[in-house]
PyMOL Python script that loads the backbone (N, CA, C, O; Angstrom):
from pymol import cmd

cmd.read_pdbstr("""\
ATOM      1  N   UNK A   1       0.314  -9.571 -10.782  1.00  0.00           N
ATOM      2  CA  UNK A   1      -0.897  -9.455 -10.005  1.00  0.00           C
ATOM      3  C   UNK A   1      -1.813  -8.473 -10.725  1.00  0.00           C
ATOM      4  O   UNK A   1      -1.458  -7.316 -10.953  1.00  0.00           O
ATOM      5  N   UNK A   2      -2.937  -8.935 -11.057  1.00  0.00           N
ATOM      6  CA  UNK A   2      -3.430  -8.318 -12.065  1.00  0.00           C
ATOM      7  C   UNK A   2      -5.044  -7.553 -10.917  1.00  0.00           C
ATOM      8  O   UNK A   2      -5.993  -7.030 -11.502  1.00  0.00           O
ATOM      9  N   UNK A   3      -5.022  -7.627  -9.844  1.00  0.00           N
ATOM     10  CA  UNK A   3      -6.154  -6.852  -9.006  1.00  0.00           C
ATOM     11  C   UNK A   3      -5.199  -7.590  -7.607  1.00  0.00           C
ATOM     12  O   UNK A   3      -4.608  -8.634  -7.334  1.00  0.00           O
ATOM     13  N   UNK A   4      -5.517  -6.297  -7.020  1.00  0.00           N
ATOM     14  CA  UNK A   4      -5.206  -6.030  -5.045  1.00  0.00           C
ATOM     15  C   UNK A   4      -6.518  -6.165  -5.102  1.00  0.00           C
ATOM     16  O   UNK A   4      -7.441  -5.734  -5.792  1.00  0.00           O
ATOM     17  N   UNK A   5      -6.307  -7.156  -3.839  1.00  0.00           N
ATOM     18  CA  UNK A   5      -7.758  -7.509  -2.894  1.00  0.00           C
ATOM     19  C   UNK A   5      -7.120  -7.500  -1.300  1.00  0.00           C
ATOM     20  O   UNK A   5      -6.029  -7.876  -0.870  1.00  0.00           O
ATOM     21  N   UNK A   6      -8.377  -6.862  -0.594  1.00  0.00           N
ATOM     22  CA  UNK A   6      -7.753  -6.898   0.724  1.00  0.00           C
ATOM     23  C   UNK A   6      -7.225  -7.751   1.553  1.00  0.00           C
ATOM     24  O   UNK A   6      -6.607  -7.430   2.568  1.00  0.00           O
ATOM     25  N   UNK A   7      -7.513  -9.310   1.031  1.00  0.00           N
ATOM     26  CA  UNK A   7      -6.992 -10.208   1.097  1.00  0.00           C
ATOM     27  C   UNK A   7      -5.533 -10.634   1.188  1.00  0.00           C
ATOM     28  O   UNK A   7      -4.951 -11.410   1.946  1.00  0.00           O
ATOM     29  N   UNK A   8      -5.001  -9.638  -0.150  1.00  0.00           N
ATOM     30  CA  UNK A   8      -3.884 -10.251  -0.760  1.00  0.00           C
ATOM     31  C   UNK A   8      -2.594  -9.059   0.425  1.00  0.00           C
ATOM     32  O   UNK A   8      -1.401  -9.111   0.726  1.00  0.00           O
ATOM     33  N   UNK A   9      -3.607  -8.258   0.689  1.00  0.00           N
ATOM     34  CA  UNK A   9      -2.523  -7.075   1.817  1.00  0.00           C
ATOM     35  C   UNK A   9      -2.679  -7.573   3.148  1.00  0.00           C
ATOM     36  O   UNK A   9      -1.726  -7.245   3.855  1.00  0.00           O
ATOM     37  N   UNK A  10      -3.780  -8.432   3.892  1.00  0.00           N
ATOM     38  CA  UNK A  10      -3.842  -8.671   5.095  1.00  0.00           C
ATOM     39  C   UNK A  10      -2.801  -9.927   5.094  1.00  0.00           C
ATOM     40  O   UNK A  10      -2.582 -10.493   6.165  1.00  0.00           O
ATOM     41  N   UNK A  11      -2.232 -10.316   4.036  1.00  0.00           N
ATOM     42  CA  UNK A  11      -1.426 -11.256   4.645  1.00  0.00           C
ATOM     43  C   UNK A  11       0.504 -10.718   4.510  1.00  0.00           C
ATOM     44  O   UNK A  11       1.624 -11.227   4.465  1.00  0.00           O
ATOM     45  N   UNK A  12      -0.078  -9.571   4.497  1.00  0.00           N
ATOM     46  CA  UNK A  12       1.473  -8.602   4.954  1.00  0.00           C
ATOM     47  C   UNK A  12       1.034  -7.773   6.166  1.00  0.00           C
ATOM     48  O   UNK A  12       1.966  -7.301   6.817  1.00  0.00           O
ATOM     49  N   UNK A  13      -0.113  -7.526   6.563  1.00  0.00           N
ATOM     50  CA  UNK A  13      -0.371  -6.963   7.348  1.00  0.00           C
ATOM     51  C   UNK A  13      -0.969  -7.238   8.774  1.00  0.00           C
ATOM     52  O   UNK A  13      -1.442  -8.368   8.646  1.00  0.00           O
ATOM     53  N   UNK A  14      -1.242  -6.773  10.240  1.00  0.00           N
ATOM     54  CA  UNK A  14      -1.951  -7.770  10.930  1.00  0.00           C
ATOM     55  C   UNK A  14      -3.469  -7.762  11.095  1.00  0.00           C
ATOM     56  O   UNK A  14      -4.133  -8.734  11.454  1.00  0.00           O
ATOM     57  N   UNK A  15      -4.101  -6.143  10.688  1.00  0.00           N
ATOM     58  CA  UNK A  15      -5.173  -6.465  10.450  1.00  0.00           C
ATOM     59  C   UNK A  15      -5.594  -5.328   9.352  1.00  0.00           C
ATOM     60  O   UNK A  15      -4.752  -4.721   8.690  1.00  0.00           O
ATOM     61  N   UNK A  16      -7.410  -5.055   9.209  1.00  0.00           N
ATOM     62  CA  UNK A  16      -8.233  -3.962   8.312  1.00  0.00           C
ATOM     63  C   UNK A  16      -7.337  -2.335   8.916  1.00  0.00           C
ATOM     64  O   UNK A  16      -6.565  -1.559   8.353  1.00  0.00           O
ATOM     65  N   UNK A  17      -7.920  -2.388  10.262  1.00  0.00           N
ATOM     66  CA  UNK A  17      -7.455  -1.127  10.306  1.00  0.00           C
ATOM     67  C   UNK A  17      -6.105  -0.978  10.372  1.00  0.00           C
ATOM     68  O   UNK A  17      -5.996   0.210  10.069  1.00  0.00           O
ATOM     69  N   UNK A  18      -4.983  -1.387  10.567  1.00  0.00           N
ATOM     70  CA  UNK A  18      -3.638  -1.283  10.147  1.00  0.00           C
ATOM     71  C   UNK A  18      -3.354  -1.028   8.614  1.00  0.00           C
ATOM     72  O   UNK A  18      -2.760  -0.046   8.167  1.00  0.00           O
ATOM     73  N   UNK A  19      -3.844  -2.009   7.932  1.00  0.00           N
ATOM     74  CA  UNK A  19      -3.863  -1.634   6.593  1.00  0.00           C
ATOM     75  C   UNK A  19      -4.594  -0.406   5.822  1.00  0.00           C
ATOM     76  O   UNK A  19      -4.424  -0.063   4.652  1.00  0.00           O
ATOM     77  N   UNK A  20      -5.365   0.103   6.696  1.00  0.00           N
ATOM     78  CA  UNK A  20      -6.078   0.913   6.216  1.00  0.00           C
ATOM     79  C   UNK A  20      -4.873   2.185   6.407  1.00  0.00           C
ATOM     80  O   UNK A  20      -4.357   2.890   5.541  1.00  0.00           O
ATOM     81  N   UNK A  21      -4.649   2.160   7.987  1.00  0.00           N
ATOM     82  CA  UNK A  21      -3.711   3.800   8.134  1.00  0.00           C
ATOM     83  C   UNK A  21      -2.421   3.332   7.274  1.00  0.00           C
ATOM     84  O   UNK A  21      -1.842   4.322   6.827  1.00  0.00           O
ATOM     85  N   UNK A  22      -1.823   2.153   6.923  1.00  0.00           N
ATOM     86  CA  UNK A  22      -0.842   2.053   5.773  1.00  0.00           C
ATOM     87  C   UNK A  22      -0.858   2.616   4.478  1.00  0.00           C
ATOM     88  O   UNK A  22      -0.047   3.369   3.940  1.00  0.00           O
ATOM     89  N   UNK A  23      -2.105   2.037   3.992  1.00  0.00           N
ATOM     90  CA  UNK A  23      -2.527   2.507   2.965  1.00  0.00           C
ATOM     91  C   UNK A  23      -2.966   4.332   2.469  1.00  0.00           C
ATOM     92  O   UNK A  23      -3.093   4.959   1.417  1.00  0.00           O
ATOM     93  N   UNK A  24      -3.033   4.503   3.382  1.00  0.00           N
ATOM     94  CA  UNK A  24      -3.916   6.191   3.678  1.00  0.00           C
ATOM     95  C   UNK A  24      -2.290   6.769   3.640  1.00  0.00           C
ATOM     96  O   UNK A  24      -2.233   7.760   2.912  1.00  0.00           O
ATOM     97  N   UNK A  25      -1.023   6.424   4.208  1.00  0.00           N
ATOM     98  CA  UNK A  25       0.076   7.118   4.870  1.00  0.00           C
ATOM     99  C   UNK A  25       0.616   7.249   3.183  1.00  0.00           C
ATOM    100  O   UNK A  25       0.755   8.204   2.418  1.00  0.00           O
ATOM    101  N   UNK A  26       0.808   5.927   3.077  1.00  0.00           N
ATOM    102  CA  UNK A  26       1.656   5.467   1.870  1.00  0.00           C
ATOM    103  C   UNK A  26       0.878   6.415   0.499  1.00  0.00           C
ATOM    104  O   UNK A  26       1.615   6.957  -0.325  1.00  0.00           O
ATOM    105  N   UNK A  27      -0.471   6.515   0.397  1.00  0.00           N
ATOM    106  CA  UNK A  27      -1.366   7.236  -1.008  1.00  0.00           C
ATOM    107  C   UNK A  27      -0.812   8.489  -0.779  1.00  0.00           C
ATOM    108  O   UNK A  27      -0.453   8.973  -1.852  1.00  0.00           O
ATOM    109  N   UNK A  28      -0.555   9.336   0.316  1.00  0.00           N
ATOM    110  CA  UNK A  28      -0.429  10.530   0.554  1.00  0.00           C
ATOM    111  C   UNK A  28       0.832  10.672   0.406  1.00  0.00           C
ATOM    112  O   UNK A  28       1.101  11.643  -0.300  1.00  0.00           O
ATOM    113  N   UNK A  29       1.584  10.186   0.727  1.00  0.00           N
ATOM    114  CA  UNK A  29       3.022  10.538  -0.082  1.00  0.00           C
ATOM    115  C   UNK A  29       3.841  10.328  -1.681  1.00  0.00           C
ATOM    116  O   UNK A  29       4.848  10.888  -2.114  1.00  0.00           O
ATOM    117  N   UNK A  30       2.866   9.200  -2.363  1.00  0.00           N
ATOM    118  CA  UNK A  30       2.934   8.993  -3.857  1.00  0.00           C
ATOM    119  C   UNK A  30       2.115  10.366  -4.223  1.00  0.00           C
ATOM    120  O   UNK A  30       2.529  10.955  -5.221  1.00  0.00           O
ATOM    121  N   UNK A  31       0.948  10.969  -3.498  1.00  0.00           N
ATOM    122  CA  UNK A  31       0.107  12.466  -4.179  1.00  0.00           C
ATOM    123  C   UNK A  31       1.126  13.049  -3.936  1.00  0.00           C
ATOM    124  O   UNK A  31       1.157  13.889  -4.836  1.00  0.00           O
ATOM    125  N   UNK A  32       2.297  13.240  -3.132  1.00  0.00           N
ATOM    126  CA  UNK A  32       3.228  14.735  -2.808  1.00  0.00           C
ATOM    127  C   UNK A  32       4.013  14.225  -3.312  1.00  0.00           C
ATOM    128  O   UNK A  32       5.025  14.555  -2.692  1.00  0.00           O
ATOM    129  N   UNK A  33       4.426  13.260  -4.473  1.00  0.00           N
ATOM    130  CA  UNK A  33       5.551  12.941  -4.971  1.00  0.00           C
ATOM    131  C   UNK A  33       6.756  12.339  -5.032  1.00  0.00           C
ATOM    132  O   UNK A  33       7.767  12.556  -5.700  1.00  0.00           O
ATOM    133  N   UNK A  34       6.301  11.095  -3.756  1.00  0.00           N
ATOM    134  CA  UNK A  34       7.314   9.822  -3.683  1.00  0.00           C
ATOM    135  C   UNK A  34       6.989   9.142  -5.152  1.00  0.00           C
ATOM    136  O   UNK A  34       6.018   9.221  -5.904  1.00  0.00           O
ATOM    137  N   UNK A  35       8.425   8.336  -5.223  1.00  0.00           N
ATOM    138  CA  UNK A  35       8.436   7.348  -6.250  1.00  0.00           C
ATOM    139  C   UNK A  35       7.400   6.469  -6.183  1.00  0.00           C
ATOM    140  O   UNK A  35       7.114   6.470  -4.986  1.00  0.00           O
ATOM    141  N   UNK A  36       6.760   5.814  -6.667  1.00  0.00           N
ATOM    142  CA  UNK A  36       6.005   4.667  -6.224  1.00  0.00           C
ATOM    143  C   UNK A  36       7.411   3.371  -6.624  1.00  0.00           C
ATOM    144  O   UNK A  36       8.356   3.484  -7.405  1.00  0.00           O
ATOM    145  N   UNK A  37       7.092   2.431  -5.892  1.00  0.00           N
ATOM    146  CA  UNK A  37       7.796   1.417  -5.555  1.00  0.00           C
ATOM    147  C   UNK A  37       7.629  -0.004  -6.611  1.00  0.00           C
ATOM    148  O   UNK A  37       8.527  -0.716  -7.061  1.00  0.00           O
ATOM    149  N   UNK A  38       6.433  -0.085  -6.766  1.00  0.00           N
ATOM    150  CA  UNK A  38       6.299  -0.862  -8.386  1.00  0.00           C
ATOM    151  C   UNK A  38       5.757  -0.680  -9.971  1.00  0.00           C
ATOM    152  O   UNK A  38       5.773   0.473 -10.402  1.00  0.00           O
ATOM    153  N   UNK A  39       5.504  -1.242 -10.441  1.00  0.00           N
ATOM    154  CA  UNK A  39       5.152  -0.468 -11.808  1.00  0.00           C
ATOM    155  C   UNK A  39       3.328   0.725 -11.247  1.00  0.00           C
ATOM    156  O   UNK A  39       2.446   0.558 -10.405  1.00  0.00           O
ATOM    157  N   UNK A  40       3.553   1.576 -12.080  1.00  0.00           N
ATOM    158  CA  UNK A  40       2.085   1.866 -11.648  1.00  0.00           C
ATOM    159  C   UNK A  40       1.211   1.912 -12.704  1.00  0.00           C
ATOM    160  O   UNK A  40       0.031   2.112 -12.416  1.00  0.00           O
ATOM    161  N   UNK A  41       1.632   1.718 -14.353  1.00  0.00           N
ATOM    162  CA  UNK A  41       0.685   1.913 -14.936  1.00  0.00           C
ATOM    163  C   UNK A  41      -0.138   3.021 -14.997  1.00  0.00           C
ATOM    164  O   UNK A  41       0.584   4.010 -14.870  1.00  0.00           O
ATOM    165  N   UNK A  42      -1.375   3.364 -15.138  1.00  0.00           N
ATOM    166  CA  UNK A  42      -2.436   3.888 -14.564  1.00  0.00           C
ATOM    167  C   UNK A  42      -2.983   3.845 -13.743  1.00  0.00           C
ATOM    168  O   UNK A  42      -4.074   4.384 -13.931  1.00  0.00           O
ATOM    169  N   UNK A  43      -2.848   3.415 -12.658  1.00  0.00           N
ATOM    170  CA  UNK A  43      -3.521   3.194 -11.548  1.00  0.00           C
ATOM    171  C   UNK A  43      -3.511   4.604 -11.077  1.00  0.00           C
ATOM    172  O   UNK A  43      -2.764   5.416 -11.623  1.00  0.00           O
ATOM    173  N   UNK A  44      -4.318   4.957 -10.066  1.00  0.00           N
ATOM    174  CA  UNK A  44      -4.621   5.804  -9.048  1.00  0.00           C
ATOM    175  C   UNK A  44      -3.707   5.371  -7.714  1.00  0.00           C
ATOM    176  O   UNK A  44      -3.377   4.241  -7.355  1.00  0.00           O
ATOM    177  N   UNK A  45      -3.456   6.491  -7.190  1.00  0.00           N
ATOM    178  CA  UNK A  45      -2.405   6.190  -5.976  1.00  0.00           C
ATOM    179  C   UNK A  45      -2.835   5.752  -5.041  1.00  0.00           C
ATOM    180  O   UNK A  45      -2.213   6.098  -4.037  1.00  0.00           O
ATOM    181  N   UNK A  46      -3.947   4.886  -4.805  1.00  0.00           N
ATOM    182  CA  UNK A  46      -4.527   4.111  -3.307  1.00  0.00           C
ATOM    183  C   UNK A  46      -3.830   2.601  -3.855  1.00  0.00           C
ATOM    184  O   UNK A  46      -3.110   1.771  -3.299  1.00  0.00           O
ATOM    185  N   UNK A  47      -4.717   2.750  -5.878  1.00  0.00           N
ATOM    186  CA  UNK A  47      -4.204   1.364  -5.938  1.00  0.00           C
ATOM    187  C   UNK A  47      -2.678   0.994  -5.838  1.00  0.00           C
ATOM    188  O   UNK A  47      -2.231  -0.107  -5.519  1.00  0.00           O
ATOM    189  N   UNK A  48      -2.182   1.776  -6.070  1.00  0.00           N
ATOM    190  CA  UNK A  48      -0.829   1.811  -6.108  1.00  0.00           C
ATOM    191  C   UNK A  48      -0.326   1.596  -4.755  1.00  0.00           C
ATOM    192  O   UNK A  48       0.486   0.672  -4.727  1.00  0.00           O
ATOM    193  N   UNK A  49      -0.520   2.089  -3.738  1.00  0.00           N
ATOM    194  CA  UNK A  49       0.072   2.065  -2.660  1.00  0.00           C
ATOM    195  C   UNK A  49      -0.444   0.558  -1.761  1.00  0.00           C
ATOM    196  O   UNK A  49       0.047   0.051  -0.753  1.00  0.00           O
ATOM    197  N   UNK A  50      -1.582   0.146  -2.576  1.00  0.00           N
ATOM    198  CA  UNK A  50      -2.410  -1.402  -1.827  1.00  0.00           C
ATOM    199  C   UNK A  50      -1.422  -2.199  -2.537  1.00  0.00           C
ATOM    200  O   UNK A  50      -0.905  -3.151  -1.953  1.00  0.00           O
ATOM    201  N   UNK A  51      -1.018  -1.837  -4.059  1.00  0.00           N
ATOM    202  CA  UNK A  51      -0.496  -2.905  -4.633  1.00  0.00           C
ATOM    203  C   UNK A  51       1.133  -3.130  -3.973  1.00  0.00           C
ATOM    204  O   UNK A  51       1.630  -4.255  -4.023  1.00  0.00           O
ATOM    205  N   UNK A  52       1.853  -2.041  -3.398  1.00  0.00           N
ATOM    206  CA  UNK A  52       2.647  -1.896  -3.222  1.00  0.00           C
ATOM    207  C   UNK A  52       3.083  -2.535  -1.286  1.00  0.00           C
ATOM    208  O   UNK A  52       4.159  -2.576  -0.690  1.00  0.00           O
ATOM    209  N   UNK A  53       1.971  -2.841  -0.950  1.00  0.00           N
ATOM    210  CA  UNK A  53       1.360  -3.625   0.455  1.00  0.00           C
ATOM    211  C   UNK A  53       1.479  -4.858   0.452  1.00  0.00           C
ATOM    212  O   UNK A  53       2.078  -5.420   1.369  1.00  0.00           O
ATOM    213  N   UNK A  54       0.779  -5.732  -0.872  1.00  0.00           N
ATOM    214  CA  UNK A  54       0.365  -7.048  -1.344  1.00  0.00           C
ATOM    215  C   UNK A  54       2.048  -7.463  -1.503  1.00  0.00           C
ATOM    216  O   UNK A  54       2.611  -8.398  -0.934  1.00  0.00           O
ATOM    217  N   UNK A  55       2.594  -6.573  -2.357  1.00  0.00           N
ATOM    218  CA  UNK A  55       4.122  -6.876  -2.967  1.00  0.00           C
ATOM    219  C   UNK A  55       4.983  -6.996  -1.576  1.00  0.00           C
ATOM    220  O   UNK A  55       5.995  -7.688  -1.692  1.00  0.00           O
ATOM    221  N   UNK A  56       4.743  -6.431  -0.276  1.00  0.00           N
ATOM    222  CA  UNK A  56       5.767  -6.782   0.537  1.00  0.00           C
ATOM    223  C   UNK A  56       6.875  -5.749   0.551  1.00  0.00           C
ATOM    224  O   UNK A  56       7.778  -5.756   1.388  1.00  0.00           O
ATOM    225  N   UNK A  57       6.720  -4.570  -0.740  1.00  0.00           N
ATOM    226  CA  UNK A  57       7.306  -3.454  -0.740  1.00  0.00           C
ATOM    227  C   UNK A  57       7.313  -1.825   0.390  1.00  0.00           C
ATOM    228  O   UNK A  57       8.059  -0.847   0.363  1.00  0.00           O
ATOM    229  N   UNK A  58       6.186  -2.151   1.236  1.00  0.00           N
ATOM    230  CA  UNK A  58       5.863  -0.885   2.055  1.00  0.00           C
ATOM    231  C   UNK A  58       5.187  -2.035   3.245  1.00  0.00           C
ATOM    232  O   UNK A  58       4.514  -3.041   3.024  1.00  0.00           O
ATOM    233  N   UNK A  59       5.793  -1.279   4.967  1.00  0.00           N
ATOM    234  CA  UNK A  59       5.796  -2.361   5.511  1.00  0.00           C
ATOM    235  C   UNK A  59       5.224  -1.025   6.927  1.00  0.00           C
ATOM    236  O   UNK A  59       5.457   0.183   6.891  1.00  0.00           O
ATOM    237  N   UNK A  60       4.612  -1.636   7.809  1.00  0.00           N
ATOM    238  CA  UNK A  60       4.301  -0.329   9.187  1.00  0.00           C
ATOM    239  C   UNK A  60       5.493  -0.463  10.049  1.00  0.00           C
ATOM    240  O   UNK A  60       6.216  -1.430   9.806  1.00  0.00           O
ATOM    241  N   UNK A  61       5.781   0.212  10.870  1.00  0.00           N
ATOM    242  CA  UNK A  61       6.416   0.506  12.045  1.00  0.00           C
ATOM    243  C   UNK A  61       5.847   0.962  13.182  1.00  0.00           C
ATOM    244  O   UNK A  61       5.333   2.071  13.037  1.00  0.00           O
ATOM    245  N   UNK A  62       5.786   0.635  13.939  1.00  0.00           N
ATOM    246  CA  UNK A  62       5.439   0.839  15.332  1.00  0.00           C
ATOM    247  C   UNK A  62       5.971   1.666  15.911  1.00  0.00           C
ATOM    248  O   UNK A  62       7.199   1.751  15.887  1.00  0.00           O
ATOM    249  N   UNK A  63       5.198   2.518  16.602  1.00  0.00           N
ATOM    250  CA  UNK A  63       5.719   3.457  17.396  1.00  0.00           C
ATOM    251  C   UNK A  63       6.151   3.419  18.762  1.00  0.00           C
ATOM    252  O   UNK A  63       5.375   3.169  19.684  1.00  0.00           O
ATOM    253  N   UNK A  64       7.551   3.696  18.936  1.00  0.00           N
ATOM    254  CA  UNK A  64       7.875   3.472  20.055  1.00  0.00           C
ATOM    255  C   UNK A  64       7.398   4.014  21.456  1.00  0.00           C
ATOM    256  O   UNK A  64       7.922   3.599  22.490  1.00  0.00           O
TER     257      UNK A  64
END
""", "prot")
cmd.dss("prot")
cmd.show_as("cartoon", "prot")
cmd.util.cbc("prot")
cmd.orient("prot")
């Protein structure tokens, strides 16, 4: 996958703003030093964490 489009994450996800607090949760813990979950290349850690959305690799949970 050579570009994340929001496209390619809303169909792991159910909607914008879900994906958005996914995305926001997931960037902030690759900045404090989680592994990232697929290759990252150079990317910046938003892309990383969208790409890692699209892949089916990072998923939400609901709060009970």
């Amino acid at each position: 996958m050579a570009r994340v489009t929001v496209e390619d994450c809303l169909e792991k996800v159910d909607d914008r703003f879900s994906l958005a607090r996914a995305a926001s949760k997931r960037t902030k813990q690759i900045m404090k030093g989680a592994e990232p979950l697929c290759k990252r290349k150079e990317n910046k850690a938003v892309v990383t964490s969208l790409r890692e959305i699209a892949e089916g690799k990072v998923s939400l949970r609901e709060k009970a």
